[in-house]
Each structure stands twice: as C-alpha cells, then as structure tokens.
N, C-alpha and C positions, 0 to 999 in steps of 0.2 A: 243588306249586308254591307254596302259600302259605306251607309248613314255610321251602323256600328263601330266597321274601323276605323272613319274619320277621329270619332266621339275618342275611341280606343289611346289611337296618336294622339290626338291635345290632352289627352288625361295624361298620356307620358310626360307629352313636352312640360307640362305645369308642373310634374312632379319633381322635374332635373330643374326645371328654376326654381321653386322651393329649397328643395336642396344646397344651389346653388348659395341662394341668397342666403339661409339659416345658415350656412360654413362663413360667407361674407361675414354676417352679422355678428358668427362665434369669434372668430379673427379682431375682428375691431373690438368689441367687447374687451377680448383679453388684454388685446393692445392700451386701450381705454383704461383698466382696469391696475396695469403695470405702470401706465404713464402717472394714473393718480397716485399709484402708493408711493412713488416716487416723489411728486409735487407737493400729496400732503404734508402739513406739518406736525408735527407732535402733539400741539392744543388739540387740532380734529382728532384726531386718532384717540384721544382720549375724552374726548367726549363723543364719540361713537361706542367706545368700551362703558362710559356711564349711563351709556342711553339706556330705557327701560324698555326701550322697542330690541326683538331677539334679531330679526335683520340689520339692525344696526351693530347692533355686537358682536352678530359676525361680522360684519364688514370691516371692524375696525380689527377684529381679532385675525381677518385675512392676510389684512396689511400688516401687521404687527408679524407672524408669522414667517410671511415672503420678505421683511426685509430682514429677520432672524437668518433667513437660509443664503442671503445676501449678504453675511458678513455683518453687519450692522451691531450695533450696539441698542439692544432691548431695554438694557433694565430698568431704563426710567419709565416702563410700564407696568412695571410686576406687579404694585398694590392696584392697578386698575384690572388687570387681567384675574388676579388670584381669587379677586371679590365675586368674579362670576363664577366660580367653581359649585357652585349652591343652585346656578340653574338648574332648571330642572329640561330644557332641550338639550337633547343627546348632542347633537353638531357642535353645539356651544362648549360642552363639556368633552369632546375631541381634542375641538383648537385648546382649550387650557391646558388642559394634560400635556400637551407637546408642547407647550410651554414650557410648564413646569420642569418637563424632564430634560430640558435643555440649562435652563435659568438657575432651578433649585440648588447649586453646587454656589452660585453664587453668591448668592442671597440667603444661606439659610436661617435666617431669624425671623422672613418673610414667609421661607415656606413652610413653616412651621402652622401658616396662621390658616393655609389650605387642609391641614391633616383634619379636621372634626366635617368639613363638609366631604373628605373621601373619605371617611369611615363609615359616615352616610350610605354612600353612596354604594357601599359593600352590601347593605340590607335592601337595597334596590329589588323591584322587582323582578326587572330588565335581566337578564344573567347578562346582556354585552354590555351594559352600564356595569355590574359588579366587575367584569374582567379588565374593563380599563381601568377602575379604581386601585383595586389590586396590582395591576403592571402599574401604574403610575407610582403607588404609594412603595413598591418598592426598586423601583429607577430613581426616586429621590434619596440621590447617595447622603445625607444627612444621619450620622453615628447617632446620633440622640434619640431617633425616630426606630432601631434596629429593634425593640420588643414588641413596639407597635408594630410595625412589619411580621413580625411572629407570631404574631396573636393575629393579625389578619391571613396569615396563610394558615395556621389551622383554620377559622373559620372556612377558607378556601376550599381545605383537605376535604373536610366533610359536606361543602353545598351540594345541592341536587345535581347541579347542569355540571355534565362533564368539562363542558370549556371553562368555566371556574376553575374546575380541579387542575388541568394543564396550566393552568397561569398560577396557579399555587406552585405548582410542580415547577415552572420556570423564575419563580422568583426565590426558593429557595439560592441556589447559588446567590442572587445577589444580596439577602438576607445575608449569608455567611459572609461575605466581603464586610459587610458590613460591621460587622461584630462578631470573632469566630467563636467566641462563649455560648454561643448559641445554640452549639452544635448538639447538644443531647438532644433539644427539641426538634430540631431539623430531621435528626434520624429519626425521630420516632413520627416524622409527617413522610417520610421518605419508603417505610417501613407500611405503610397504608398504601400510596400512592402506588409504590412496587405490582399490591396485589388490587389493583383497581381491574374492572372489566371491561373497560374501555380501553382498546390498544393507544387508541391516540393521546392517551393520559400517561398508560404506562411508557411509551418512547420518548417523551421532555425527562420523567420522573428517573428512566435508567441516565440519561445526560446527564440530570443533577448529583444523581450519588455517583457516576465517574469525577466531578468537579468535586464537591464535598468531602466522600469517605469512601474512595474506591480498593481499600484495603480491606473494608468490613465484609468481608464477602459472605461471611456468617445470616445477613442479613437476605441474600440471594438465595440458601440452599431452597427455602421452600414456594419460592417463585421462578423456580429454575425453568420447570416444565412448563408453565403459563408465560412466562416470555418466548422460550421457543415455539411457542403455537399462534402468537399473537406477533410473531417476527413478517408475518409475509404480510398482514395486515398492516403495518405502521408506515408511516413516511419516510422518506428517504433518510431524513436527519436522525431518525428513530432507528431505523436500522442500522446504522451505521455507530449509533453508540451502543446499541445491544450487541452489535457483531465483535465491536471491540471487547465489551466487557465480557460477554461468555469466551471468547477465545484465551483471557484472561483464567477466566473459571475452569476451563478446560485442564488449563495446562498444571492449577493449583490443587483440583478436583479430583482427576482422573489419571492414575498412573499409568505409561506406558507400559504395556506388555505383549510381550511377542511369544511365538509357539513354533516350534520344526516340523512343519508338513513334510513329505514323502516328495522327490521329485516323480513327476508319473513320465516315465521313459519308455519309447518305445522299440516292444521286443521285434526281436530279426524274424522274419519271416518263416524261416526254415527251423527257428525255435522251436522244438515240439513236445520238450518237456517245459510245462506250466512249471516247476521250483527249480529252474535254472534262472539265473539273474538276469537281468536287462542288460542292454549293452553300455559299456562303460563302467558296469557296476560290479565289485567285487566281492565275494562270499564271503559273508558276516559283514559285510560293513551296510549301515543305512545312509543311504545320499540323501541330505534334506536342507532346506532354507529357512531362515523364522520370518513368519508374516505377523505383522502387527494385528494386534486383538484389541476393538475396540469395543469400549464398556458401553452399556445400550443405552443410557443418559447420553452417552458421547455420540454415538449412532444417531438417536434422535433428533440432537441438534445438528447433524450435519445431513441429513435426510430434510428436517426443513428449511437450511440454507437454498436447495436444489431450485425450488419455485423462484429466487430472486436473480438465478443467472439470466433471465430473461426483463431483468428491471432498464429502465432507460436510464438511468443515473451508472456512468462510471465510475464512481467509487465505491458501487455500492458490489460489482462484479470483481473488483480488484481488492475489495473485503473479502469475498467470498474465496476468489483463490488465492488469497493467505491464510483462512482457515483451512481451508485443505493441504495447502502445503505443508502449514505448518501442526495440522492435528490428526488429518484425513492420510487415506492409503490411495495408494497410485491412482486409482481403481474413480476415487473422486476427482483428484487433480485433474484426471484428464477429461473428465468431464467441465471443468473451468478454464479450458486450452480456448475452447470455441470462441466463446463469447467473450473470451481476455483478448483476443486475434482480433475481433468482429469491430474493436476501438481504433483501428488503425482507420476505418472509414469515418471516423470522427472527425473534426476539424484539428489544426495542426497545435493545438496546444495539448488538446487532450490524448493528440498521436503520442507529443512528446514527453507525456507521464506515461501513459501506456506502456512504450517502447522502453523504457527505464525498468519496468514493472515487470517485462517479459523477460529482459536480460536477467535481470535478477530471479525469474523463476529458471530460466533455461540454464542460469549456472551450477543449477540444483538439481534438474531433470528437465534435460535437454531431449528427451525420446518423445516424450509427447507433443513436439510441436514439428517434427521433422514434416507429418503429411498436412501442413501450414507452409511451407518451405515457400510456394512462389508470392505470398503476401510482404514477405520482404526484400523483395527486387525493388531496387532504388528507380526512381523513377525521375522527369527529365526536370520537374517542379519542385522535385522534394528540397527543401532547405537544407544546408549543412549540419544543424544540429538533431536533421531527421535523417539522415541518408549514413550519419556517421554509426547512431543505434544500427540501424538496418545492416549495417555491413558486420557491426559485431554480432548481429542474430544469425546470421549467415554464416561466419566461422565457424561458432558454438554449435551449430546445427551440421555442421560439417560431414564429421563422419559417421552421422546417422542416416544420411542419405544416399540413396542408390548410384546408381551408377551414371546414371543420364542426368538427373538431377546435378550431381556432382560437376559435371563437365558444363552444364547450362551456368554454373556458378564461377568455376574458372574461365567460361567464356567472357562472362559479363566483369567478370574484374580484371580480365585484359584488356579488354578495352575501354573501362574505365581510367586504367595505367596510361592510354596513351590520349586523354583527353585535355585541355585547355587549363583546370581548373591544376592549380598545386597541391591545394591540400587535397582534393579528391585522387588526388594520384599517388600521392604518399601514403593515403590511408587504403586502397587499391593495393601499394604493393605490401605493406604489412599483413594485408589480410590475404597476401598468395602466402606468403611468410609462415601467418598460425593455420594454414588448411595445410599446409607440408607438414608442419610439426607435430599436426592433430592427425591424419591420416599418411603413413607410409606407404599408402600403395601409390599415393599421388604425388609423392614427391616428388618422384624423376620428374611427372611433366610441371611439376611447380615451380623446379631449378630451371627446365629450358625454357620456361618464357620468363623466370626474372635475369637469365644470361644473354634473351633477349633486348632487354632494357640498358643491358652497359652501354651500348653503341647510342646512347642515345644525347641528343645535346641539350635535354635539359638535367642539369649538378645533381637536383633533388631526389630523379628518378634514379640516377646513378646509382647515390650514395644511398639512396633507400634498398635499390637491389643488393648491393655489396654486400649491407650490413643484413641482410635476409639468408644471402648464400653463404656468408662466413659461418652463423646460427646450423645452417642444414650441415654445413662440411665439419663442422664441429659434433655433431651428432653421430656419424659415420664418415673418419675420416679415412679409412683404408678404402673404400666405393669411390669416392672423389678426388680418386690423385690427379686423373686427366681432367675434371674442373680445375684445379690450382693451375696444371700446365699451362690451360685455355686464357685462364685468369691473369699470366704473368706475359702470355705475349700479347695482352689487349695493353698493356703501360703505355705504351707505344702513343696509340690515339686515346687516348684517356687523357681527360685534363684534370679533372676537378681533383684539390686535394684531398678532400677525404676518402673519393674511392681510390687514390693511391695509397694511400698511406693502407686502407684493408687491404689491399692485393698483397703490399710488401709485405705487413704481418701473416698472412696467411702461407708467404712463400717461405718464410722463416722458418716458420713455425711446423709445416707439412711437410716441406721440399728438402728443405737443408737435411733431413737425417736417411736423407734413399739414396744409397751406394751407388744404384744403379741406376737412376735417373735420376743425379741431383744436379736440377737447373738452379740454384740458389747462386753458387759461386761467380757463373754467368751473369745472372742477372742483377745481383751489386755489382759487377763488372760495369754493367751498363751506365748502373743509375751511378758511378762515383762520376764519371763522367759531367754528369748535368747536375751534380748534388750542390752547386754553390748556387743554381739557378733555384732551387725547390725552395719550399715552404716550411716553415718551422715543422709543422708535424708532421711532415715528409721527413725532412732531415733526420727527424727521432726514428722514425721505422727505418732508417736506411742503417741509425749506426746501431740500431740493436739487431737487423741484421746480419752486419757486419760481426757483428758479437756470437750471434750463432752460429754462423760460419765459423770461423777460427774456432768455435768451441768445440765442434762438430769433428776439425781440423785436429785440435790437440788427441780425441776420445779416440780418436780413428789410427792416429799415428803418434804412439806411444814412445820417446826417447829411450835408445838402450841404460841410459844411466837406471834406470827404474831397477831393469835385470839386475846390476849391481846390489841396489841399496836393498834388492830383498834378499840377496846372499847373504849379506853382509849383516843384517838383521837374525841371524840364522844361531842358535846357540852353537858356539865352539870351544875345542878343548881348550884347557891351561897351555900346552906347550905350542898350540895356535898362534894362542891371544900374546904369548911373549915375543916369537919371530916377530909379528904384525907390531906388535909393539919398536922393536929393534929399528924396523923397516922406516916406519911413520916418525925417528926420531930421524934418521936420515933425511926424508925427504924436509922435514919442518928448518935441516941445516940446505937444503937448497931453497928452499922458497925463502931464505932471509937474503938470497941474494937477489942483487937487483932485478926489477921487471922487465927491463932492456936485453937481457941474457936469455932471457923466455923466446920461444919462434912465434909467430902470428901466424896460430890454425885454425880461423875460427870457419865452421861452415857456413853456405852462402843460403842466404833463408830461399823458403819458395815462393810460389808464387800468392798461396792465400793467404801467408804472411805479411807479405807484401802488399799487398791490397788489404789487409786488415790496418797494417802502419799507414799508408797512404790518408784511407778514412779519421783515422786518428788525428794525421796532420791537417786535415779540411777541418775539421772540428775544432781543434786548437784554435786558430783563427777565427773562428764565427762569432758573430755580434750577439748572439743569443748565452746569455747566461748557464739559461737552462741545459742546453746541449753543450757545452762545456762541463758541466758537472755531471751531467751526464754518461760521456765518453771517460773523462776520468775515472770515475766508479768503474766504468767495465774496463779500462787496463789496467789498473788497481787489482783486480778480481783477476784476469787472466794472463799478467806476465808474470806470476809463480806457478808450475807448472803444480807443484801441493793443491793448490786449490783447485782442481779440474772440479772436484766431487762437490764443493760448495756452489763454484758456478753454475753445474747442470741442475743445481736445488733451485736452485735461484733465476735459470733463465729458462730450462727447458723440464719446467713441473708440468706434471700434467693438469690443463684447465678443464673447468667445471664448463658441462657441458649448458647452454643457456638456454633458457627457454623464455620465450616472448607470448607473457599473459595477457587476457584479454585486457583490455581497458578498465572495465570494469570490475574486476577483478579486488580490488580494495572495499568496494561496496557490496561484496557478496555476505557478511554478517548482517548488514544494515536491515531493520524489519522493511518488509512491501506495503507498501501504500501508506508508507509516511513522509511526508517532504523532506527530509533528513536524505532520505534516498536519491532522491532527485537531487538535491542540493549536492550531495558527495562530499568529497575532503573538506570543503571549505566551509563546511557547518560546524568545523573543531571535533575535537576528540570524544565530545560525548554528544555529538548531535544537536540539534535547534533547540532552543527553551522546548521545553513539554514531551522530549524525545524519552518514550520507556523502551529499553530492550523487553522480547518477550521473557517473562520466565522458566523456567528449566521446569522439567516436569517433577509432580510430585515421587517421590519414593513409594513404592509400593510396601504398602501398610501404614503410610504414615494419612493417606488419604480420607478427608472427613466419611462419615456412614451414612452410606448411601440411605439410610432409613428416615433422612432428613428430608430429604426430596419424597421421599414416599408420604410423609406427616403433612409438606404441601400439597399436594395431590389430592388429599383427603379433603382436607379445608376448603380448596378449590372448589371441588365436588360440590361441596355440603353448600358454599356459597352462591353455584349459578342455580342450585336446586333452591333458595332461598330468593335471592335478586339477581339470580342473571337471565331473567325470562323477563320476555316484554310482557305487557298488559295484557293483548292476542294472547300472547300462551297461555299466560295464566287464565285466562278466561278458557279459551278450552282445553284444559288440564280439569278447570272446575266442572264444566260440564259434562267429560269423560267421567269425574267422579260420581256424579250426580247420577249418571244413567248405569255407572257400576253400584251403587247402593239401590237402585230401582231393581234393575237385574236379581239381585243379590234378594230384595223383599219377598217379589213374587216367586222366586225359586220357593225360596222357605213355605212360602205360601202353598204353593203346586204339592211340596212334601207333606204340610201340616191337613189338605185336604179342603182346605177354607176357599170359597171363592173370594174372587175379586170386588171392588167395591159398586161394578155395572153388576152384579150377577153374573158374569162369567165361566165358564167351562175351565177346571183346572186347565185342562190342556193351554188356555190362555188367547183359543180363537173363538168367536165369537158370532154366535147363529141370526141369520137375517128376524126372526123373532125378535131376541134378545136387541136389534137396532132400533126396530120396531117398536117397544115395549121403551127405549129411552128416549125417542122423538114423543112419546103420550106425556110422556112426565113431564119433560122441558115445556112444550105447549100448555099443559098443565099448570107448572109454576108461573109461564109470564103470566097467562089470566092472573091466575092467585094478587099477582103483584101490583097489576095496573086498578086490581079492586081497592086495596091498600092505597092506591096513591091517590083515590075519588073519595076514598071517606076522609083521607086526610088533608085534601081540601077543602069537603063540606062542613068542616068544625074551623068555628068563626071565633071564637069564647076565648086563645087565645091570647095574651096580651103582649107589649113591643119588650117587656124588662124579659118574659120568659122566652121571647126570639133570642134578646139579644145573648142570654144565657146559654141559648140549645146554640147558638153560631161561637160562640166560646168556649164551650164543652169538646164544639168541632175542631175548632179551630188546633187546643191541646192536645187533641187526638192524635192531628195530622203531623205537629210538631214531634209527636212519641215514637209515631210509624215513621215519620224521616230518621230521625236518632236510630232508631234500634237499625233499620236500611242501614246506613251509615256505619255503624258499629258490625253489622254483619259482613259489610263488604272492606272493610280492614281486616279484620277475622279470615276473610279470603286469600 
C-alpha cells in the first residue's frame, strides 16, 4: 500500500509541473507571438498571406488581424488577404471575413472582388461556412452589392439548417440600411421567417421586423399565438423584442374593456332577513366597481409572460412588469412586484435601473410593494444615487404601511437628519416633509422632529426644516398657531438667513390678523431694531411685514371720516342739497383765507404707525435698490386710506396651499424599461433617439377580427403536422400506422370468416399444432433450398459472358429496389 501512494504522489507531483511548464510555455509563446507581429515587417506578412502552406496563411492572417485591433493601418494587405477567401479551410476563412468586415468600407472596388468566392461559399456544405458567408456578405456595407445581399438571404430564408435561417433573419436589417428599396422583398423573407419552428429563428426574425416595418402589424395577426408559445423558449435578446412588439400589438389589437361587478359586502350579524340590504347599502341603488376584461389572445400572452419572471436577465423581468402594468390587472402586476424587488441584490448598476423602474411603478401602484417595504432601508454602503431612490420608495410607500413599519421609517430618517453627510440630510428632511403630507395621521410627529432640527447649527438643516414646516402650516393653519408662536421666539438664536426670513413670513402672514394673540407687532418691534444689521432677504420679510401690520392696523381701525362720506353718499332731498349748497359756498369763502388763520389740530399718530414710518425710513436709506422700490410700492399702496381693499388683494390673498412632489414625479409618463427613463429631463422633450411612447388603446370596434389569429392557428396546425415532427416521430407515427392498417386487416378478416395466412383460428390465437405444423414447413423449405443450391453448382456448361450478364441483370435489380426504397421513404 505504501509502494502505491508513493507511485500515487509522483504521478501528482509530475502532473503540477506539466501543468506548470505547459502555462510557462503558453505565456512565452503569446509573448513570442506579439513581440513577432510587432517586429515583422510587411514584405513577411505578405508573403506568409501568399504562402500555399494553410499554417502559413494563418500566421500571417494572425498578425494582420492583431495589429487591425491595434489601431494599425491594414489596407496595404487587402488584395493579399481577399485572394484567400476561396480557401477551402474554415479558420482561414474566419480570419478573412473579419477582415473583410472591418476593411470593406474602405476599399470597396477590392471588396467587390471577394463577393463570387462568398457566394460560393453559400452553397457550402458546412451550414457554419454558409453562415459566415451570409453575416459577411452582408456586414459589407457596399450599396452596389444590396440585391446580392437579397438574393442571398432568401436563399438563407429557405436553407435547411435553422442557424442559416437566423443569419438571414439577422441580416435583413442590414440589407435595408443598405438599400431601403428593398423592402417589399424583405417583408416577404420576414413574413416566412415570422412563422418558422424554430424559436431561435423566430426571436432575430421578430428584432428585424421591429427594425424594418414595425408598423405592418398585419403581418403579426397570424403568428400571434406561435410567438407567445415560443416566448419562454427564445433568448434573452428574443424575448425582449417579442415582449416589446406584442405589448405593441396588445395595445393596437385589443380594446380595453371593463364590466360593474357587485361589491360583495358583509351583512350584520343580527341581519335576518336575507332582502334587506348590506350594510352601507341603500334600497334600489347597486354599489359596484368596473374591473378590466381581458380578451383571451390578451390572456394568453400574459399567461405566457408568467414562466420568464424567473429569467436571469433584468430586463427581461422589467419587460415583464411593464406588460402588466401597462396591459395586465392588478391581479398580474403584483405577481411582477417579487422578482422586480429580487434586483436590488444585483450589483449597483443594475440596483440603479431597477430602483428607477420601481419608482416609476410605485407612482402607479404603490400597494403592492408596501410588504417589500424593509428592502428599501438605506443601508451604510449604498452610494448616493442609490440611497436617494430608496428614500423616495420609502415616501411613496408611505401611507400604505402599518403602523410599526411607519414609525421604523421615521426612526431611520431621523437619524439620518442628524448624520455627517449634507445632502443625505437634506434629502432626510424632505422626505419627513412628503410622509407628513402623504399621511395626516403622522404629521404631528413629523412637525416635532423637524422643530427638532431648528436648534441646530448646521444652515442646511435649518432651512430645510423651515421650508418643510411653513409646507405643513400651510396646509392647516388654524392647528398651528402655537407652532408660529414657538417659531417667532426661536429668531432669537436662529442665524441662518433663510430660516429667518421663513419664520418672518410665516409671522406675517398667520400671526398679524389674531386680535387676541397678535405677536406680529412685537415682533418687528424687535427685528427694526437689528434691521440695518440683516441681510437683504431678511430685510424684504421684515418691510413686508411691517406692511401687514399697519394693514391689519388700518382694517381693524377704521377712521370716523368713513362714517361721514357714507352719509353723505346717501340720496337727499332738493331743499337738502340747496341749504348744503349755501353752506359749502360759505365755507369755500373761508378756506380762500390764509392757511396761517387755520389752528394746528392734527392727531398724534400711534404707535404702529409709528413703527410702520420708522421702517420706512430705514429703507429709504439702504443700499439695496430692490428694497427701496420695494417699501415705496407699499406706501404708495397704503398712505390712501381708499385703497385698504386693493391692499388686502394684493398683500393678504389667500395662498395656494403647496405640495412637495416626489422627485420623480416628472418621469411618471415616461415608458418603464427604457433609458429615456433613467436619463429623466435631460434626454429633451421627446426622449433619446429610438424613444416610442406606448400607444393608446384601440377603440372598441375599430379592433382588427380576431378571426385572423384563428386562420394562423389553423396553418400552424396543419404545419407541425407536416414538418414540425422530427424524424423519431415520424417514424413512429408510421409504424403506429402500419400496425392500425394491420389491426384494421385482420378485423375484417375475423368478420369475413377467412383464416389468417398461418392457418389460424379466427379468434386470432393460435393452437400448439398449428406451431407445430409451421416448424415441418420452414424445415421443409430450407432442405428444398440447399437441394437448389448443389444442382446449381454441379452445372459447369455455363459460360463467363452469361455470368457476367445474370451479375448485370443483378446488379439493375438492386439499383430498382434502392429507387423504389427511396421513393417510398419520401412518400413517408
């Protein structure tokens, strides 16, 4: 045993230095191999390319290649390389083709001289020789060569080998670049292609007619059903333009329609007459909802969508729930919540279409992703342009969620509020800001932790809270009188200008018009004090302040002249209006005396007069333009007591109450799973080259007849009963038949009373005699035969002209039994 695992060990050890050495040996080689193509010069390399040995011609065809993808300048080898395109080794005729389809743009008077050896090479035996011919013959973008191209993809349409057919099906597109004249022929190779049997044909062939003629949808109805059956079968790339193009066909195809179910409500317990109504519901009326009704083609194709939510390709799952969203009933969609959620364990690129992809579903239906809710907790790694999605899935998901959940959510963006980073605290408190505005029940505690944040010393946090709680106080401002009070005695330690400048507006605007607790007048009291020290956009909140106040002032405390001048507007008699007349001629002969003669009565203003003048004269003075024209409009506006009513239009209108949308919010038209989406605003106003909106659904009745899809159906049918059975089937299909015509004989037989050709029993079983009686016969005949074969040995007479005749005779014979064989098994 020890001899053995000696023996065991050196057989290892020699296998790691084998190893070893064959890696050495690969390494230098390549090494070897890059340093030559470097050092050769151009004479070798072309005369490696003339060699008549096939190692030589790839060698030089190597180097020719490697230093193509090296930037290098080829073309002074083109007529050396093109000439070997007529080899007949496949490798050789690799390395050319990628030549060609690199070079031919250049040169095309050269590549012209390669087209008769790849036409050749179309009739090849090989199918993966005809498939590079075909991809070569048309990647050479040369307009001269685009009917040849034509004529070689039909040949393609119809060859045996299905990977032919896909490389037909892929070079249409480039056929049409080429020449778009082309295009009746195209569709009618596209129109074959569609109904091939092979999925992996029909998924290139649906790409080409979305590139081509994705309008003709005419040409879809009757391979409708055989694409959706052939959808879970295809490739990724295949799927994905099928997915697109029926959800196309859907929308073009099948009209929306909906129907009023019954709500099913449940009766009260003590109910006990069965024709009393449900609760909530009132006699004669029926409570009911319309649910979408989906047409069973439509059904179909969203029933075979269901198998590819479990594909490894995201985009092939983020196809999926856009057909659902956009064709399907809830009932689907949230069957595409899972595995759309399941990509956030992807790597961070794919997180970050994903996360795009979700918002944009959850701004549509937000209810199905709520029991996903802790997939979106930011986490301590996530990048910024991950963690900023995640906190708007979080919002939107908001008030779908319970109650605990709720509060785990405002935990974590509190104290993401109070963390290192600025913009994650900014975007923390905005998103306390839209869960206030999205759910009321949580506002109170969403205002006390962003009145939390005032105290705080960093500007950002401030001013982000300010402008979050002015938002809530705006919304219900009679609830939040004592937030403004809280808010006006925080000034004090408050620096940053902008959360002063909200406080002042908010005190203006809330505080100034309450009889009973108005701190306004106070508090510009305060700030005229410091007002030469403030900041321009302080200073504006302070004199339109000041503006409210006195307005507030004039509204509250109305001058007695008013009382007069509505008397005095008052219709009166003739013998009135003549006294008053008398009267006013009088006085017009004292006021022509001098003004000196007058007493000086004027009354002494008060004090929020006073303080309104004051502001006024601060402002006068100030270096700021703007706040000078400013203050002037407002004593313009309120030193005629006439215009109280235009003032209060103008200063104390009631505002619109604001609402702060999600982010994404602008991208909520944009279709799902197209880069348009992702990109956002800055892809323009109609989206990235290639961007289609979806279209609007058909009108019911104008919808093509569905009897078109039924006529494909049929064809289909009658097709895989034709050529869609392999060889196996057909073969035992035919001997199924064979033994139903057998069957089928001796029935007849059994009826007609005739035995079988052993002597047989109708009945059809068969007496140990009857075995007996055909073992005498068989023994019988070989004697018979082997007598036959001794006389026809003992005749000698003979001659070699009548052999060579009765071997001729045979020979025709066998020739007639192969044919007819042959012919029968076609006929099969």
């Amino acid at each position: 045993m020890e001899t053995i695992s000696r023996i065991s060990s050196m057989l290892e050890a020699a296998r790691d230095l084998t190893i070893e050495a064959a890696q050495s040996a690969g390494s230098s080689r390549s090494l070897r191999s890059q340093s030559s193509s470097r050092n050769t010069s151009s004479a070798q390399i072309k005369k490696l390319l003339d060699s008549r040995n096939d190692r030589d011609i790839l060698d030089g065809l190597r180097k020719v290649i490697s230093l193509m993808y090296q930037s290098e300048s080829c073309l002074q080898y083109f007529s050396a390389v093109v000439k070997n395109a007529a080899n007949s080794n496949i490798e050789v005729k690799k390395l050319v083709y990628i030549y060609l389809l690199h070079q031919a743009e250049a040169e095309p008077d050269l590549a012209l001289l390669s087209i008769n050896a790849i036409q050749k090479s179309l009739t090849d035996s090989n199918p993966q020789v005809r498939v590079m011919a075909l991809r070569t013959m048309s990647g050479i973008r040369v307009p001269v060569i685009s009917q040849i191209v034509s004529l070689a993809i039909k040949r393609g349409v119809g060859d045996m080998s299905p990977h032919v057919r896909k490389a037909a099906a892929l070079a249409i597109p480039k056929c049409y670049r080429l020449d778009p004249n082309t295009l009746p022929q195209l569709t009618g190779y596209l129109l074959t292609l569609l109904g091939d049997s092979q999925y992996f044909v029909v998924g290139p062939a649906v790409s080409a007619f979305l590139d081509v003629c994705p309008d003709q949808l005419d040409l879809i109805h009757k391979h409708y059903r055989s694409l959706v059956k052939k959808l879970v079968d295809m490739d990724e790339w295949g799927q994905l333009a099928t997915l697109r193009l029926l959800t196309v066909y859907a929308r073009k195809c099948f009209p929306r329609k909906t129907r009023k179910v019954k709500k099913t409500e449940e009766r009260g317990f003590y109910d006990e007459d069965e024709n009393a109504p449900a609760n909530g519901a009132i006699n004669g009326d029926e409570t009911g909802e319309e649910v979408q009704v989906l047409d069973p083609d439509l059904e179909l194709f969203l029933r075979g969508c269901r198998p590819l939510l479990q594909s490894r390709t995201s985009a092939v799952i983020v196809s999926i729930a856009r057909c659902y969203l956009y064709l399907g009933t809830p009932d689907y969609l949230e069957s595409a919540i899972g595995p759309l959620v399941a990509l956030l364990r992807c790597p961070q690129d794919i997180q970050y279409i994903a996360l795009y992809n979700i918002v944009a579903v959850a701004l549509e239906a937000p209810q199905p992703f709520a029991k996903y809710a802790s997939h979106f907790f930011v986490h301590a790694i996530d990048p910024p342009h991950i963690w900023r999605l995640k906190l708007e899935v979080l919002t939107l998901l908001f008030p779908h969620l319970g109650i605990h959940l709720r509060g785990i959510i405002l935990s974590e963006l509190e104290h993401f509020s109070n963390a290192t980073d600025p913009d994650l605290v900014r975007e923390s408190v905005r998103a306390i800001g839209r869960c206030a505005q999205s759910d009321a029940r949580t506002s109170t505690h969403c205002l006390r932790l962003l009145l939390s944040q005032i105290s705080s010393v960093d500007e950002n946090v401030v001013s982000e809270s300010l402008t979050v709680i002015r938002h809530l106080i705006q919304q219900d401002p009679d609830a939040h009188k004592q937030t403004v009070t809280r808010l006006a005695a925080s000034l004090d330690t408050t620096a940053s200008s902008g959360a002063r400048a909200s406080i002042i507006w908010l005190v203006g605007e809330y505080a100034a018009a309450d009889l009973e607790t108005n701190i306004a007048p106070d508090v510009l009291r305060i700030l005229a004090k410091s007002f030469p020290d403030e900041s321009e956009e302080v200073k504006q909140q302070i004199v339109l302040l000041a503006a409210k106040v006195y307005l507030h002032h004039l509204l509250q405390n109305p001058p007695p002249e008013t009382e007069e001048l509505k008397e005095e507007s008052k219709p009166q008699p003739e013998s009135t209006v003549k006294n008053e007349w008398a009267e006013t001629t009088k006085e017009d002969e004292v006021s022509e005396a001098p003004e000196q003669s007058l007493p000086d009565k004027q009354p002494e203003d008060d004090r929020i007069t006073l303080l309104w003048k004051y502001i006024l004269l601060l402002t006068r003075y100030d270096t700021s333009y703007d706040l000078r024209d400013r203050a002037r409009m407002y004593r313009g506006l309120l030193s005629d007591r006439k215009n109280t009513q235009l003032a209060s239009l103008l200063l104390l209108a009631p505002k619109p109450v604001p609402h702060a949308p999600s982010p994404s919010e602008t991208r909520k038209d944009l279709l799902i799973g197209t880069s348009t989406l992702v990109v956002g605003p800055d892809s323009g106003i109609h989206g990235l080259t290639g961007y289609e909106p979806l279209p609007d659904w058909v009108p019911a009745g104008q919808e093509p007849d569905s009897a078109l899809r039924d006529a494909g159906l049929m064809m289909e049918s009658s097709v895989e009963r034709a050529t869609g059975m392999t060889a196996g089937q057909r073969l035992d299909k035919a001997v199924k038949d064979h033994e139903i015509s057998v069957a089928s004989g001796t029935a007849q037989a059994r009826q007609s009373g005739v035995a079988g050709p052993s002597g047989s029993q109708p009945g059809g079983q068969k007496s140990l005699n009857d075995w007996l009686d055909e073992e005498e016969e068989e023994e019988e005949e070989e004697e018979e035969e082997e007598e036959e074969e001794e006389e026809s040995g003992s005749t000698e007479y003979e001659t070699d002209s009548d052999e060579e005749t009765d071997s001729d005779e045979e020979e025709e014979e066998e020739s007639d039994e192969d044919t007819s064989a042959h012919q029968e098994l076609l006929k099969k």
